[in-house]
C-alpha positions as CSV (number, residue, x, y, z in Angstrom):
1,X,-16.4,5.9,-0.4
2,X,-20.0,4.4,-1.7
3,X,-22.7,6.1,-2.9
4,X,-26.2,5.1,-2.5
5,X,-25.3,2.8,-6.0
6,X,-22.5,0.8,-6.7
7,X,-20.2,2.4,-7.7
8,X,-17.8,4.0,-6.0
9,X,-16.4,7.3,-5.3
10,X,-13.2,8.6,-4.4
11,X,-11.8,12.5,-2.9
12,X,-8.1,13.4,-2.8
13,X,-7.4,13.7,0.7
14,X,-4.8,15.5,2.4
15,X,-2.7,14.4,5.7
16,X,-3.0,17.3,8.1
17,X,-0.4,17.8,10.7
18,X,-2.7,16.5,13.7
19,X,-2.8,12.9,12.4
20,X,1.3,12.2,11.1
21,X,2.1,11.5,14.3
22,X,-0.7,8.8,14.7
23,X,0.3,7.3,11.4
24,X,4.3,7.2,12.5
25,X,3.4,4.3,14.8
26,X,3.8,1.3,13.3
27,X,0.3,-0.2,12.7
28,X,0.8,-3.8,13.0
29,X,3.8,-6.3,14.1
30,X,7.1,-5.2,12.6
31,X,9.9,-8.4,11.5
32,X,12.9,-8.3,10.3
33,X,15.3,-10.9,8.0
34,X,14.1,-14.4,8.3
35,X,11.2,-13.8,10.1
36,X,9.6,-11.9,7.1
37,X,10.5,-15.4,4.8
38,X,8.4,-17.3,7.4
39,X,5.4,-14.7,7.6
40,X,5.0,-14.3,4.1
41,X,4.7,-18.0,3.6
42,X,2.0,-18.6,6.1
43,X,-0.5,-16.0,3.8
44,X,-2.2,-16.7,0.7
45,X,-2.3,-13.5,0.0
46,X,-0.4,-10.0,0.2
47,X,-0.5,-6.5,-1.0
48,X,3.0,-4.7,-0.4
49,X,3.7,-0.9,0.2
50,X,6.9,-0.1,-0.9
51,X,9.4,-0.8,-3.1
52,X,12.1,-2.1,-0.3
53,X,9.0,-4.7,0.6
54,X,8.0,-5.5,-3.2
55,X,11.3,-6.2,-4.3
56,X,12.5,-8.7,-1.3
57,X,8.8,-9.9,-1.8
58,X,9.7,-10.6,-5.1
59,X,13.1,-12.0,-4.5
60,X,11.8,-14.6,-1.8
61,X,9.6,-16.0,-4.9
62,X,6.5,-14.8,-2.3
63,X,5.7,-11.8,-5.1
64,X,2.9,-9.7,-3.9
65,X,-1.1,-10.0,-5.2
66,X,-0.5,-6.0,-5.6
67,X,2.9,-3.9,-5.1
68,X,2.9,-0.1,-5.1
69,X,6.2,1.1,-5.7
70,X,7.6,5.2,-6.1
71,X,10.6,4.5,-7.0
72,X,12.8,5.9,-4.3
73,X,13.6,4.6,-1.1
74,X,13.5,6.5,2.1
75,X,11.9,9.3,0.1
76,X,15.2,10.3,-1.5
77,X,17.3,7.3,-2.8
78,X,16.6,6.3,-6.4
79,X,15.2,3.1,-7.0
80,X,14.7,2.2,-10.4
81,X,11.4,0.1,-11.1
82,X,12.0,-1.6,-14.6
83,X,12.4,-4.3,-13.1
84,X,9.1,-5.0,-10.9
85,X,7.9,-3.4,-14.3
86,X,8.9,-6.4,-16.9
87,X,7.8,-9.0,-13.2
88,X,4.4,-7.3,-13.4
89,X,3.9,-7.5,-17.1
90,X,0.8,-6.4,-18.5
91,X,-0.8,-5.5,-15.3
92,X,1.0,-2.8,-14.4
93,X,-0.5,0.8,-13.9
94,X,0.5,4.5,-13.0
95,X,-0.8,6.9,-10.7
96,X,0.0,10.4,-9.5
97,X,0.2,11.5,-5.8
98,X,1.4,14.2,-4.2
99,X,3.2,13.7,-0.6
100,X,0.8,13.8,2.3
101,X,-2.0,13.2,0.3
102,X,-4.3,10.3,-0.9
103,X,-5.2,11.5,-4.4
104,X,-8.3,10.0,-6.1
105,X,-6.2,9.1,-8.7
106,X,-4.1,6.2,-6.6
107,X,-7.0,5.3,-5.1
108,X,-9.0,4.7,-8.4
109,X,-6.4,2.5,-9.4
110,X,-5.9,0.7,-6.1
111,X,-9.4,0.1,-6.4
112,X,-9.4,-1.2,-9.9
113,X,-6.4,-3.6,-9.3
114,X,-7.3,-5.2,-6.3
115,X,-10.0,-5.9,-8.3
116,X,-9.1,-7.3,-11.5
117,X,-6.0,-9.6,-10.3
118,X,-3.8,-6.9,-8.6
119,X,0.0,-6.3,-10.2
120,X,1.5,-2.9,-9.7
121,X,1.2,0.3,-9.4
122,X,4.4,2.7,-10.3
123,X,4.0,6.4,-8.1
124,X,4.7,9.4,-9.2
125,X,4.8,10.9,-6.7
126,X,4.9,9.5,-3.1
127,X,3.2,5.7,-2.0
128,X,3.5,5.9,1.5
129,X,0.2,6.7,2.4
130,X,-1.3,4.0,0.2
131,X,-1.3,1.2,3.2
132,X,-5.0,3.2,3.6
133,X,-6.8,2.3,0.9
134,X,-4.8,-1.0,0.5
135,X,-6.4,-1.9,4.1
136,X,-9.7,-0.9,3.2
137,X,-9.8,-2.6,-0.4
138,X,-7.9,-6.1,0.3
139,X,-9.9,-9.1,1.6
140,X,-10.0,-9.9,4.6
141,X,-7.8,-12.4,6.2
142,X,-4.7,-11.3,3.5
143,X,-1.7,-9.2,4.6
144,X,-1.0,-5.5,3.9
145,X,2.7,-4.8,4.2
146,X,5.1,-2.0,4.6
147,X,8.8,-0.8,5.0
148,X,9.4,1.1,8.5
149,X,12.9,2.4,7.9
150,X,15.9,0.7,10.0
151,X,13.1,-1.2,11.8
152,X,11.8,-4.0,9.6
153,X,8.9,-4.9,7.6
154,X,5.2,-3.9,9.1
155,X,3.1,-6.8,8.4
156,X,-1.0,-5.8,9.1
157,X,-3.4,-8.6,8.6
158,X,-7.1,-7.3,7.0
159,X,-9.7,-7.3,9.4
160,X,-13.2,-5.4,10.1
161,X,-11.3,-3.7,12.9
162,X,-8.1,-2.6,10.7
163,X,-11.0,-1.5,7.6
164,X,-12.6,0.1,10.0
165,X,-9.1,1.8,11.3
166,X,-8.1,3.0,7.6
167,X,-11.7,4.7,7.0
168,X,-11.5,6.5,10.1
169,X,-8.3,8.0,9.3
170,X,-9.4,8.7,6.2
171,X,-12.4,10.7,7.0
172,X,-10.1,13.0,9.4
173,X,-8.1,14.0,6.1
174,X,-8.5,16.8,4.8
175,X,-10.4,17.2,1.5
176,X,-8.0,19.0,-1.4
């Protein structure tokens, strides 16, 4: 959020129960296998939500501008991040978020890296609601992308219309 200078400001937000099923949906085409190769490629840039996403990201030699990664897959399976850690050298940064919520620490440093030459940002906590602020802090014409489980990769390209999306669901949160 903006103030009347500069800088800006950020609220931990919570995910009430009225707007997870709005958020379920997949918000943008969803591919699978090659077709993810062939996307990826055709984008100069990419933020990735996920560590599923950052990982095959990083494995097609298409590493993502910025990767937010929790550490687990399908909130439960252990997923250690060493090594997106020693990829990311040096520009690698931790935050702390709850599930269901949007705290202003992740979005401080979401801010910051997209910013200063992205890298990644290690979760503790939960990333999944981070596609939000990714939307609304990438450039436009880049990708934001994200796992949707035993569907495929979620692939949302920044617009005015998709910013514009991620700020409205934002302001319905609920401040915490």
């Amino acid at each position: 959020m903006r103030s009347g200078s500069s800088e800006f400001h950020f609220r931990s937000l919570r995910l009430p129960g009225r707007l997870r099923e709005k958020l379920s949906v997949p918000l943008g085409p969803t591919y699978s296998g090659d077709e993810v190769g062939r996307a990826l490629a055709s984008v100069p840039m990419f933020a990735a939500c996920g560590d599923m996403v950052s990982r095959d990201a990083w494995a097609m030699k298409r590493p993502a501008f910025l990767a937010i990664v929790d550490g687990k897959t399908e909130r439960s399976h252990a997923m250690p991040t060493s090594e997106l850690e020693a990829a990311y050298a040096g520009r690698v940064e931790r935050a702390k978020n709850p599930p269901g919520m949007l705290s202003e620490d992740l979005q401080e440093v979401i801010h910051r890296r997209v910013r200063n030459g992205g890298g990644l940002i290690v979760v503790d906590g939960e990333e999944d609601l981070a596609v939000l602020p990714l939307l609304g802090e990438m450039p436009l014409g880049t990708l934001v992308i994200y796992g949707q489980p035993r569907r495929g990769v979620c692939m949302i390209k920044v617009s005015e219309q998709t910013k514009r999306f991620a700020k409205d669901i934002m302001s319905q949160m609920e401040v915490a």
